[in-house]
Residue frames relative to the residue before (quaternion, step in Angstrom):
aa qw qx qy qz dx dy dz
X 1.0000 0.0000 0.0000 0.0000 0.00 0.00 0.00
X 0.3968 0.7240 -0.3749 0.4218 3.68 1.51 -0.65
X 0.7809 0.5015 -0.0761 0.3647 3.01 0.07 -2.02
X 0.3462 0.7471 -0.3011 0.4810 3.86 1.88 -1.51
X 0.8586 0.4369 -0.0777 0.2567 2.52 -0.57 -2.48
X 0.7953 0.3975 -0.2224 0.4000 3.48 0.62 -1.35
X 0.6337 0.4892 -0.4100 0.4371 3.72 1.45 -0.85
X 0.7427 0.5093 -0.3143 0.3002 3.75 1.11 -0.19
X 0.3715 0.7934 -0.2944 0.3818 2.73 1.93 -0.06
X 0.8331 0.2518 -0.0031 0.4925 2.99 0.94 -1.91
X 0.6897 0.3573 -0.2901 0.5589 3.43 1.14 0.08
X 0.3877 -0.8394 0.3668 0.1031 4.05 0.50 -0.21
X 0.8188 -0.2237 0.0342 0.5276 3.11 -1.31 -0.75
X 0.6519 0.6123 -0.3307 0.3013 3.66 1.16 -0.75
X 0.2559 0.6366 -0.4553 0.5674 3.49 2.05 -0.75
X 0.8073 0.4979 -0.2158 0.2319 3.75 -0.44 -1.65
X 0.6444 0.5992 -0.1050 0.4634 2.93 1.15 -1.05
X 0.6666 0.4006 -0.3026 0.5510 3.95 0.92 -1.25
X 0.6112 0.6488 -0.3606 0.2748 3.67 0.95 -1.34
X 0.6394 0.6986 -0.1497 0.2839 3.28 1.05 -1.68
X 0.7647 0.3364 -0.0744 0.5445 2.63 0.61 -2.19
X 0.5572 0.4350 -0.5158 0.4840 4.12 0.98 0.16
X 0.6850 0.5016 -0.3567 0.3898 3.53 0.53 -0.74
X 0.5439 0.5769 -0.3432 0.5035 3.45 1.25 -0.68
X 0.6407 0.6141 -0.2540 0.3845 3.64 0.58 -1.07
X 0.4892 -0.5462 0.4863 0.4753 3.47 0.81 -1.12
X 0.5079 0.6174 -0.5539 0.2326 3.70 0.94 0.57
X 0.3353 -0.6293 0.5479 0.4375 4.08 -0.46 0.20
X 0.1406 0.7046 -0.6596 0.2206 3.37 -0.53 1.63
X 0.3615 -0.7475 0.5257 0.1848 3.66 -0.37 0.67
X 0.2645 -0.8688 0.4185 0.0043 3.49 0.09 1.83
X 0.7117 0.4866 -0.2906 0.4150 3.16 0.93 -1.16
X 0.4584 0.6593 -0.3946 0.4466 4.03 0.90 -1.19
X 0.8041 0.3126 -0.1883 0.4693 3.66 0.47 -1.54
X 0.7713 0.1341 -0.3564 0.5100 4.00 0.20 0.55
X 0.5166 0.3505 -0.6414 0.4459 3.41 0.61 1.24
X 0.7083 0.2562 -0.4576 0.4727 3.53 0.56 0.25
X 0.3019 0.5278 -0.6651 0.4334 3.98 1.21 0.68
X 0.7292 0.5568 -0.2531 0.3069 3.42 0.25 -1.45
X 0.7150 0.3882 -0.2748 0.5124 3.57 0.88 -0.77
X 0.6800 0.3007 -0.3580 0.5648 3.75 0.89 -0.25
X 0.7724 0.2349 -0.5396 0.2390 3.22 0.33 0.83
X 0.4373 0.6459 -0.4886 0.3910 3.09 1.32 0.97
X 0.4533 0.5800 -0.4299 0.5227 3.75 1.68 -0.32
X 0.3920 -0.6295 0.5333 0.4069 3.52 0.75 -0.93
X 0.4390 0.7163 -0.4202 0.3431 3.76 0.91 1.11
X 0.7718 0.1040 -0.1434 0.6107 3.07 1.57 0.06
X 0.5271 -0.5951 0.3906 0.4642 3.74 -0.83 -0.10
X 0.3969 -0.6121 0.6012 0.3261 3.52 -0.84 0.01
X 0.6089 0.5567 -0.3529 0.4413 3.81 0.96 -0.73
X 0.6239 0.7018 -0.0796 0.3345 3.19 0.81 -1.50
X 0.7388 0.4582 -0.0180 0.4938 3.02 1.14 -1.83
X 0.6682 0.5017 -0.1759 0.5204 3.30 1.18 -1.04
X 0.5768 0.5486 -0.2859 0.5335 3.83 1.54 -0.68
X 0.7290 0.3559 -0.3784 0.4457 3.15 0.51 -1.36
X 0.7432 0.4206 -0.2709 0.4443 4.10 0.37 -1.06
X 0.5563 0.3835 -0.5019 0.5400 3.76 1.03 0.41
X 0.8170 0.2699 -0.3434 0.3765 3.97 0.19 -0.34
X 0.4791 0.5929 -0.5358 0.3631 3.45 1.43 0.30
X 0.5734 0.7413 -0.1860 0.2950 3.39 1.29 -0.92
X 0.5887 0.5529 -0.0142 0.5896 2.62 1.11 -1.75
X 0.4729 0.5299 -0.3356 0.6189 4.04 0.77 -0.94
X 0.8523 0.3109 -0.2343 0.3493 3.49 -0.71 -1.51
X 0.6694 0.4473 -0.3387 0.4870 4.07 0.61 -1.17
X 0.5521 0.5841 -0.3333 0.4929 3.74 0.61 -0.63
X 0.4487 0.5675 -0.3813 0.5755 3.91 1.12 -0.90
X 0.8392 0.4131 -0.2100 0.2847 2.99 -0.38 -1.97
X 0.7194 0.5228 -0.3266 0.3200 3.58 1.01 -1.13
X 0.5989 0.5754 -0.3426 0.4392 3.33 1.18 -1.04
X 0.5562 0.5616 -0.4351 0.4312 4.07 0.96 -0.64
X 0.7585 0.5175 -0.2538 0.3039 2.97 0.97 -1.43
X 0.5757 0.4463 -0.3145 0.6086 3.55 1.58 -1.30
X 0.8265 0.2844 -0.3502 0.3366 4.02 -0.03 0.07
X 0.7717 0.3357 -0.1748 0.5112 3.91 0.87 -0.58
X 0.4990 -0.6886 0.4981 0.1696 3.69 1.43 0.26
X 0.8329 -0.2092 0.1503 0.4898 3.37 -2.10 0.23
X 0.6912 0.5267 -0.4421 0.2222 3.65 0.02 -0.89
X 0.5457 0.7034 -0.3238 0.3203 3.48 1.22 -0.34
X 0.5975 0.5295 -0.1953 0.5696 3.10 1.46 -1.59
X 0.3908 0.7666 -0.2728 0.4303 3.86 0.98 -0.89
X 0.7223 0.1130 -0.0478 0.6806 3.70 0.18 -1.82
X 0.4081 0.6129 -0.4459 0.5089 3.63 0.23 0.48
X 0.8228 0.1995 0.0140 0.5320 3.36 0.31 -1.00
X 0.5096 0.7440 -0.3548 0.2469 3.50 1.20 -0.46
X 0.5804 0.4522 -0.3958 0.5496 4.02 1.46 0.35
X 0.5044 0.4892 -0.5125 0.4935 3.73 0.98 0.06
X 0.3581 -0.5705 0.6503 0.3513 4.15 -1.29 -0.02
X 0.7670 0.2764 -0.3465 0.4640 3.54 0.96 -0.42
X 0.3152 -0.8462 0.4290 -0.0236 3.37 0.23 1.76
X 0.6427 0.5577 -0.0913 0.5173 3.26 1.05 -1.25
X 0.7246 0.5333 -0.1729 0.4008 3.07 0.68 -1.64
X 0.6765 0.3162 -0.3185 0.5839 3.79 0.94 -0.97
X 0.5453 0.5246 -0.4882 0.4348 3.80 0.67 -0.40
X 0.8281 0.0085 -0.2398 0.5067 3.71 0.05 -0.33
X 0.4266 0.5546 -0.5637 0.4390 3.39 -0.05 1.46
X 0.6364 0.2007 -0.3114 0.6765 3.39 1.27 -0.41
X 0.5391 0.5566 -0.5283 0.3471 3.69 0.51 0.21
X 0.6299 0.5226 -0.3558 0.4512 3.27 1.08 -1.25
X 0.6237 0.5165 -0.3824 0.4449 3.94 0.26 -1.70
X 0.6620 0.5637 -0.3128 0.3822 3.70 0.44 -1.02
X 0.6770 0.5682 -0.1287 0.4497 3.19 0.69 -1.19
X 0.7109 0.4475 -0.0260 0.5420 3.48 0.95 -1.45
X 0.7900 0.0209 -0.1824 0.5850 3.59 0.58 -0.25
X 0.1612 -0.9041 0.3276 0.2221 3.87 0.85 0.35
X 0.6845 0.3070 -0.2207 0.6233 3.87 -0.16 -1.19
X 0.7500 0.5054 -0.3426 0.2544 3.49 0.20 -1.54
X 0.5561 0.7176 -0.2410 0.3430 3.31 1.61 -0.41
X 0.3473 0.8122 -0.0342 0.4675 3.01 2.17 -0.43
X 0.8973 0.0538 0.0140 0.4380 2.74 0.40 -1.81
X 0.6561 0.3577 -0.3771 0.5471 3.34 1.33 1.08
X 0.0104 -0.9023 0.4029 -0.1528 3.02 1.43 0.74
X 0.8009 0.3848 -0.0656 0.4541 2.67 0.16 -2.15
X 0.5874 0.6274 -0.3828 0.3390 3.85 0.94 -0.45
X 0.6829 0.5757 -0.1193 0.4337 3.18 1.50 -1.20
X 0.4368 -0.6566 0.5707 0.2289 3.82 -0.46 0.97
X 0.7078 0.4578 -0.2004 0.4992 4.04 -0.14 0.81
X 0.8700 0.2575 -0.0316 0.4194 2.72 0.23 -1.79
X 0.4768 0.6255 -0.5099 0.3485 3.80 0.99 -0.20
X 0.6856 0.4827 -0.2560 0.4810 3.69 0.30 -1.36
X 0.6938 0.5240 -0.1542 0.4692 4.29 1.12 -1.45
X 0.7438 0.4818 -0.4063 0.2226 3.63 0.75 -0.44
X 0.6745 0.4769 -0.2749 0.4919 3.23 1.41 -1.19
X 0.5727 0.3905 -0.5783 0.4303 3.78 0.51 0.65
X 0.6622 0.5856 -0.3674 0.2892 3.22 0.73 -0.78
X 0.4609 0.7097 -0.2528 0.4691 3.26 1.63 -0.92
X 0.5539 0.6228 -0.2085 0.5116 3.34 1.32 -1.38
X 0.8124 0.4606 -0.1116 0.3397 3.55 0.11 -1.71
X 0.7527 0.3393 -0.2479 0.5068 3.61 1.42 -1.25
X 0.6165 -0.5615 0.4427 0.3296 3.53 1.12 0.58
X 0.2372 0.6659 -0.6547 0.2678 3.71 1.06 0.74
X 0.4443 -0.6271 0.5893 0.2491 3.56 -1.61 0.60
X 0.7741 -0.4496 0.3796 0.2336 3.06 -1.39 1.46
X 0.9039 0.2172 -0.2233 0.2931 3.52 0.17 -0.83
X 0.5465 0.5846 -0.3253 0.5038 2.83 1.86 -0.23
X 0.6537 0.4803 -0.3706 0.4523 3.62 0.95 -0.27
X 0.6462 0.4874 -0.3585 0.4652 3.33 0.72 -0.47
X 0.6313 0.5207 -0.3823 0.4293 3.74 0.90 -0.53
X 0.5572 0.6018 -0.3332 0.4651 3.26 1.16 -1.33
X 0.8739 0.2988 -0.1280 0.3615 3.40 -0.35 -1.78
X 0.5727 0.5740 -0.4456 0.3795 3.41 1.20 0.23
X 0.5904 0.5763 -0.3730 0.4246 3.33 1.59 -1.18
X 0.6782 0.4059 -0.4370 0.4292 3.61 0.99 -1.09
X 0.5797 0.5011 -0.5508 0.3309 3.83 0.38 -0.98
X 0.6294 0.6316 -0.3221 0.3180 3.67 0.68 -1.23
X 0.6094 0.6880 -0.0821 0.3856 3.61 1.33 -0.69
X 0.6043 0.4491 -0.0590 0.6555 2.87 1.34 -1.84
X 0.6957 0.3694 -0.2907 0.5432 3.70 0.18 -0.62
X 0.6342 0.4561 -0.4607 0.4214 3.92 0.02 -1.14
X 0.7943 0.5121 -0.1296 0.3000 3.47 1.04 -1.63
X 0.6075 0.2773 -0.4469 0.5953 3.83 1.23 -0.05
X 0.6837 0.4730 -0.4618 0.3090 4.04 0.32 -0.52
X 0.6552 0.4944 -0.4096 0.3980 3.61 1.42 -0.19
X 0.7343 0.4662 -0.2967 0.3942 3.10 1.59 -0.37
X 0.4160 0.4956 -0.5139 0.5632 3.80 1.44 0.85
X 0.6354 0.5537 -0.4192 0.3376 3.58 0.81 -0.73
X 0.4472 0.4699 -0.4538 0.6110 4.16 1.13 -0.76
X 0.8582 0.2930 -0.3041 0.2920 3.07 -0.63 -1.37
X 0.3399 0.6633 -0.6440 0.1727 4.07 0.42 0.15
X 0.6145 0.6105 -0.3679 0.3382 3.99 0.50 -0.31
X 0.7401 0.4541 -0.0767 0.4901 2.73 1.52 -1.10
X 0.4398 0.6961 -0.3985 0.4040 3.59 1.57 0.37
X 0.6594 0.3053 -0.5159 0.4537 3.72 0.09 0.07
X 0.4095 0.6449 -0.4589 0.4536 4.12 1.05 -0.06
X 0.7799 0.4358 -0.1800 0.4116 3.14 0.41 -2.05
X 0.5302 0.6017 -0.3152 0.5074 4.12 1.36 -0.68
X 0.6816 0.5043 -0.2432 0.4711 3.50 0.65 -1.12
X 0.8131 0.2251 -0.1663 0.5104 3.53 0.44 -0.42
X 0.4379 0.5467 -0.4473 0.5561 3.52 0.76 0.37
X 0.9006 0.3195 -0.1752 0.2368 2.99 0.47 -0.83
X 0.5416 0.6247 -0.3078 0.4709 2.56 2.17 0.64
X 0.8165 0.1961 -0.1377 0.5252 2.67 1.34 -0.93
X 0.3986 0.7424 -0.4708 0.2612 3.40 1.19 0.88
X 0.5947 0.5655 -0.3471 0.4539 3.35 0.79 -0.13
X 0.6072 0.4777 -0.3397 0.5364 3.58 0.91 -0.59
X 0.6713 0.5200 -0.3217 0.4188 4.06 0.76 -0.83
X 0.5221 0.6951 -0.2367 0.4339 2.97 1.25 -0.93
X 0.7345 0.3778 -0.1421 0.5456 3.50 0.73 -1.55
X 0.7153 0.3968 -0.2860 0.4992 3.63 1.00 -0.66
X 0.4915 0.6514 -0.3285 0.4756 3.51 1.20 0.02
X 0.5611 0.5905 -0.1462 0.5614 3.52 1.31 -1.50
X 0.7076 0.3331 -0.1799 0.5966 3.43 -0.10 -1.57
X 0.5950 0.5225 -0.4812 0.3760 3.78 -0.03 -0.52
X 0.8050 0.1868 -0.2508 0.5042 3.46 0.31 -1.43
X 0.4915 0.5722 -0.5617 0.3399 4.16 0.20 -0.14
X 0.6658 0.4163 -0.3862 0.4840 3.55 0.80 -0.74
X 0.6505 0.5088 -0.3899 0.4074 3.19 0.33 -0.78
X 0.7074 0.3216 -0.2999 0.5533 3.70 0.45 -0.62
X 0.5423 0.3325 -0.5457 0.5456 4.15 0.19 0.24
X 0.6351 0.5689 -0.3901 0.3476 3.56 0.08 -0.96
X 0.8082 0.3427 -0.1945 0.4376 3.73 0.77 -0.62
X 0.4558 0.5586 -0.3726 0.5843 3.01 2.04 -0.23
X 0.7995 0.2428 -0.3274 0.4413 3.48 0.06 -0.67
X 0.5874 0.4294 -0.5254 0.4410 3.87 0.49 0.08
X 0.7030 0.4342 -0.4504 0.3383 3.61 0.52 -0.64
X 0.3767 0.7809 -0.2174 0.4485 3.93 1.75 -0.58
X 0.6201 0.4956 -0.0032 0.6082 3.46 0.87 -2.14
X 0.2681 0.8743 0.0524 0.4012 3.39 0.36 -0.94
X 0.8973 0.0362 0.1749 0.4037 2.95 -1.30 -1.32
X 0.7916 0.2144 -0.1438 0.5539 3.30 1.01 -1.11
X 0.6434 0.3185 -0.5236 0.4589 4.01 0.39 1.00
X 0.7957 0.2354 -0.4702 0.3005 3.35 0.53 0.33
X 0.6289 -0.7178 0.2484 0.1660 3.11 -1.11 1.24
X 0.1909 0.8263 -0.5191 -0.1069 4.09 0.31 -0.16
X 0.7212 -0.4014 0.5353 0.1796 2.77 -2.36 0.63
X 0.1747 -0.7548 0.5750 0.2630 3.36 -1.60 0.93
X 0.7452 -0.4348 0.2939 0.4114 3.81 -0.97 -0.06
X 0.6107 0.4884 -0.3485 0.5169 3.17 1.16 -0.99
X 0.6731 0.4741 -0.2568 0.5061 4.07 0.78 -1.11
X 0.6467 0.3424 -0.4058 0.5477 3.95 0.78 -0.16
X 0.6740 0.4526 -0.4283 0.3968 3.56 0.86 -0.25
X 0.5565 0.5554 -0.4246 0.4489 3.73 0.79 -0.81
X 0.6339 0.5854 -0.2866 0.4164 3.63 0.89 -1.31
X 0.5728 0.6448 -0.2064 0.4621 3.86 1.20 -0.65
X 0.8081 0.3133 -0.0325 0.4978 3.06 0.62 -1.57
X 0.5128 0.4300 -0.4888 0.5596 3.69 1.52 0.38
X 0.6711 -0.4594 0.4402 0.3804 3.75 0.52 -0.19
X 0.4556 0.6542 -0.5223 0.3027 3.60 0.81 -0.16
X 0.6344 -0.4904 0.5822 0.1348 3.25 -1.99 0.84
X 0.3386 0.8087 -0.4787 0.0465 3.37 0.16 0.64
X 0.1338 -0.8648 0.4676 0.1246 3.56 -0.82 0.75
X 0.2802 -0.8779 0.3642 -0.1348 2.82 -0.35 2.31
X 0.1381 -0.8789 0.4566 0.0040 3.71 0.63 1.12
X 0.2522 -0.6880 0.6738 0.0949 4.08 -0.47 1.12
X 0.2935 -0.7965 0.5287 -0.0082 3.76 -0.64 1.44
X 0.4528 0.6450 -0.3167 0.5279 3.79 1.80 -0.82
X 0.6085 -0.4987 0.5515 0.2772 3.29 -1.81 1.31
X 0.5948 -0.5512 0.4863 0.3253 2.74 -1.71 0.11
X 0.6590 0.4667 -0.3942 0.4388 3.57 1.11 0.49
X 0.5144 0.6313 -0.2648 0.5165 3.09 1.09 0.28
X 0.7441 0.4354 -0.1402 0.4870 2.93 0.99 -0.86
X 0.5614 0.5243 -0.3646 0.5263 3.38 1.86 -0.33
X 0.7205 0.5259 -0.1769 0.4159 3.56 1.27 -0.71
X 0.5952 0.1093 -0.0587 0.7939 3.82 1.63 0.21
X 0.2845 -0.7462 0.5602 0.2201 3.06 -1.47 0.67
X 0.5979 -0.7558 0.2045 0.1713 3.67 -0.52 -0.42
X 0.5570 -0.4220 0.2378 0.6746 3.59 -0.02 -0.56
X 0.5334 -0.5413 0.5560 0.3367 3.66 -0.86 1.06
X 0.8432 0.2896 -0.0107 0.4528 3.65 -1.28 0.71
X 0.4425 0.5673 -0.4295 0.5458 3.76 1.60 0.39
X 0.0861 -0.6027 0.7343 0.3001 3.49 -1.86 0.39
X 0.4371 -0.5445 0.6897 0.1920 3.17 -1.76 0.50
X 0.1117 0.5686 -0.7946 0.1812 3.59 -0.75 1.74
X 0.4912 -0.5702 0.5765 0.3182 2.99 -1.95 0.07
X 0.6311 -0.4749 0.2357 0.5662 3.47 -1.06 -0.41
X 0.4739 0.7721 -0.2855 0.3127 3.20 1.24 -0.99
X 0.6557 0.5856 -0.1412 0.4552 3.34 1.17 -1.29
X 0.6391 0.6128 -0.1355 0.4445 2.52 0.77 -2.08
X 0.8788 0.2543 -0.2078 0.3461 3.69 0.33 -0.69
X 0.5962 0.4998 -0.3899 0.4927 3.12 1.64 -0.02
X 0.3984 0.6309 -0.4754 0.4661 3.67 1.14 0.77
X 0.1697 0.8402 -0.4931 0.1489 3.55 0.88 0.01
X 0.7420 0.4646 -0.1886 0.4451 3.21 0.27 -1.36
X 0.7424 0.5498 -0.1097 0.3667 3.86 1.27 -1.18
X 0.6578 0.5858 -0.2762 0.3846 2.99 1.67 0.20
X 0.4870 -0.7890 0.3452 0.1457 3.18 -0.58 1.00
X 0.4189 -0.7939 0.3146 0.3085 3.36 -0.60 1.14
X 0.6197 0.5969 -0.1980 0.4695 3.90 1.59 -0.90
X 0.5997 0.4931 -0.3437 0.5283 3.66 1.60 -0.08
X 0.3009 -0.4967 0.7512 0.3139 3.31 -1.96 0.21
X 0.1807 -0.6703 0.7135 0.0948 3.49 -1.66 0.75
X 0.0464 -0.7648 0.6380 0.0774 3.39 -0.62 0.97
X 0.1223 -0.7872 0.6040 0.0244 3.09 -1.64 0.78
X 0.1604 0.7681 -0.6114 0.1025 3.80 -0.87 1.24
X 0.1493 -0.6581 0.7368 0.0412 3.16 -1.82 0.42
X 0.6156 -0.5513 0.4914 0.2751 3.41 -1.28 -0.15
X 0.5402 0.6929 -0.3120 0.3616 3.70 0.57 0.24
X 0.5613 -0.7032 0.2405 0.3643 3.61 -1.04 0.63
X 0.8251 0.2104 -0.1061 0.5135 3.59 -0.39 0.73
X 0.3347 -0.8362 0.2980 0.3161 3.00 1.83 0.62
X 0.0233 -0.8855 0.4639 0.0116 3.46 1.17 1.36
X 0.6913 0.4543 -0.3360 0.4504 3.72 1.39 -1.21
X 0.5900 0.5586 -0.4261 0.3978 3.88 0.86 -0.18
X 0.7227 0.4655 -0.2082 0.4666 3.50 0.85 -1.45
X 0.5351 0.4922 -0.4468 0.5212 4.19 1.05 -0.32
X 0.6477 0.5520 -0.3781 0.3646 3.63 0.65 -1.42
X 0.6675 0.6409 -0.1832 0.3321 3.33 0.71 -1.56
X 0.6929 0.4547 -0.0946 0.5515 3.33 1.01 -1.61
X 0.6746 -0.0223 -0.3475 0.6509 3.73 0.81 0.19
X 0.5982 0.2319 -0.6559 0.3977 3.46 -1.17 1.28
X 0.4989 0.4753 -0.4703 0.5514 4.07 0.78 0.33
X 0.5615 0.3659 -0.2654 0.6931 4.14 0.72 -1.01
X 0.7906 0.2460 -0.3519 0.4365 3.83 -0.19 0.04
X 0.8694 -0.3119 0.2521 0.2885 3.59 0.79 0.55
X 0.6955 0.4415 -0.1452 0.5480 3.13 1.00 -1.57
X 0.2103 -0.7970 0.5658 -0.0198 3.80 -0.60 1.68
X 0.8220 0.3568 -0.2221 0.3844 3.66 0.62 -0.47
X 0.4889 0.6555 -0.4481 0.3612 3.42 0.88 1.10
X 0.2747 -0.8631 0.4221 -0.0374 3.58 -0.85 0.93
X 0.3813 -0.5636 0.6711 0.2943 3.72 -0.54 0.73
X 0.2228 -0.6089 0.7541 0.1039 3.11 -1.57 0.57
X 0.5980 -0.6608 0.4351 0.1283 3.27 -0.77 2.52
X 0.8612 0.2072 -0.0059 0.4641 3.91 0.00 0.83
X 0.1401 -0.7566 0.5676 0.2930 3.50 1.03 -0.91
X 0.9143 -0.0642 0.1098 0.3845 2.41 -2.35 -0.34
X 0.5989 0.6282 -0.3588 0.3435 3.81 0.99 -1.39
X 0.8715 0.3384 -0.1011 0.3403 3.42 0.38 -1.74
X 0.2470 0.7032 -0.4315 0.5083 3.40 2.44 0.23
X 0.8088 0.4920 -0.0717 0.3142 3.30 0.10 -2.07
X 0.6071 0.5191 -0.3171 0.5113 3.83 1.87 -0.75
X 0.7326 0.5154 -0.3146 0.3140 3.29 1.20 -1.04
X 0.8050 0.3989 -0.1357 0.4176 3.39 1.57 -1.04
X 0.6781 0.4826 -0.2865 0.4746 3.47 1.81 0.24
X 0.6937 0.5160 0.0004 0.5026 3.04 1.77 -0.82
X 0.4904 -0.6399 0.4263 0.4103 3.43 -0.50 0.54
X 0.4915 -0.6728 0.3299 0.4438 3.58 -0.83 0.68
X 0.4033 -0.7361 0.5262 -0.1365 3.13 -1.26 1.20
X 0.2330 -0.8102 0.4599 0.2788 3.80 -0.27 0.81
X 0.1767 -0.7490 0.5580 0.3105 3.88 -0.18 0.71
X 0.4941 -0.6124 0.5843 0.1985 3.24 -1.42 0.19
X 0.0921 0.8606 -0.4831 0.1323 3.76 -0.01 0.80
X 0.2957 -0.7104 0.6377 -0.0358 3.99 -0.11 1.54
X 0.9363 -0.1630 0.0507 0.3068 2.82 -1.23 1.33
X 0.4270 0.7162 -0.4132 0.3660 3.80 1.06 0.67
X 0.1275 -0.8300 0.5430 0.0033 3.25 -1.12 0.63
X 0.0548 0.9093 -0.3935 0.1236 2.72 -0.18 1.41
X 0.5922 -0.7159 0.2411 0.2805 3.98 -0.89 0.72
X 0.5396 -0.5888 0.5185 0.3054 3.62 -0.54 0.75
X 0.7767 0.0267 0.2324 0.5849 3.50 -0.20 -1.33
């Protein structure tokens, strides 16, 4: 906070301004730290409070505006790389689709409060076809909030800043390292489970769920894609659309003499192969990713037949 305090001191609103509009972007920049100590230096009288609050309301504003246009022009795939360090890719995509959906505008203005959803709303905003003016009112009031609300809360605490220096600076260097090491594990950790994974559970190709069709088998074919997605491509004829959520609290409803297939639309068919892997750990042995999704469904039956390319996959014979 030392280091904060003094680099805003001598550089300002413009210090405020690059930080934001990177953190806004998707850089891991620690937003709040920098306008509680905007807020306390401009309660010393080292900085404006107007100034501060301008520059870190139109960096904001700058950066979500990015995000919305991706969203209003390139669609789900945005939310996708967005989510694209989780293994359940899919899964946080339509969880913040759903919350979005379900409590809309208002979703906006607590955006920024919400771990997820700050960086996820203004594409989404993009994607469900919110109107321009209503998004910009919305997500300004929240951006306006979030900012009024950490610079007001360095401003109380300016008395309390040569305290707050003193111990930062003891024990800032040690968070720092435990901060680091925190998130590296966290990001091997999902690399190698999604890895691990990938290569014990087994999945079905299109051509082998079709043959299985056209003998007459019973097959219970489950569509994993939001419900916007699903308005925007259609599916496998004869699919239900559950979430995972659903999907796994059916335990009890699955049948031991069936194949359950499962697909979505996603790379490496992350939302089929997570589903799979816990209803296999719950018992249930005859369910299958579908080798490609929805994609390699749609190559086999629209397209002349086509060799797919498939890395490291394992898939079932019979």
């Amino acid at each position: 906070m030392d280091a904060v305090i003094q680099f805003l001191g001598g550089q300002g609103a413009m210090v405020l301004f690059v930080a934001i509009l990177a953190k806004q972007i998707g850089l891991p920049i620690p937003a709040a730290p920098l306008l509680i100590a905007a807020g306390a230096l401009a309660g010393n009288g080292q900085l404006s409070l107007g100034i501060a609050f301008a520059s870190a309301m139109s960096a904001a504003l700058l950066g979500d505006h990015v995000w919305y246009e991706l969203g209003r022009r390139k669609g789900r795939v945005v939310l996708m790389w967005l989510c694209r360090l989780s293994f359940e890719a899919t899964a946080c995509v339509r969880r913040m689709e759903d919350i979005f959906t379900r409590h809309g505008m208002r979703s906006l203005i607590a955006a920024k409060f919400v771990p997820g959803l700050s960086t996820i709303a203004p594409p989404l905003a993009g994607i469900v076809g919110m109107r321009s003016a209503h998004y910009f009112f919305y997500n300004a009031l929240g951006t306006a909030i979030w900012i009024g609300a950490e610079l007001g809360l360095g401003y109380l605490l300016r008395d309390q800043l040569d305290w707050l220096q003193a111990v930062t600076s003891q024990i800032g260097p040690f968070l720092a390292v435990l901060t680091v090491a925190a998130l590296g594990s966290y990001v091997v950790f999902r690399l190698v489970r999604r890895r691990f994974v990938e290569r014990l559970v087994p999945r079905m190709t299109a051509e082998r769920v079709t043959e299985k069709l056209a003998a007459g088998e019973d097959l219970f074919i489950v569509d994993l894609r939001s419900r916007e997605a699903r308005q925007d491509e259609a599916g496998i004829p004869g699919a239900v659309a559950l979430s995972i959520e659903n999907l796994l609290a059916m335990r009890k409803d699955f049948q031991d003499d069936r194949d359950t297939i499962l697909y979505c639309a996603c790379p490496g068919d992350a939302a089929s192969l997570y589903a799979a892997w816990k209803l296999r750990g719950q018992g249930v042995t005859r369910v299958w990713p579908l080798a490609g999704g929805l994609g390699a469904w749609q190559a086999l039956h629209n397209q002349p037949m086509a060799a797919h390319g498939m890395r490291d996959i394992h898939t079932v014979a019979a």
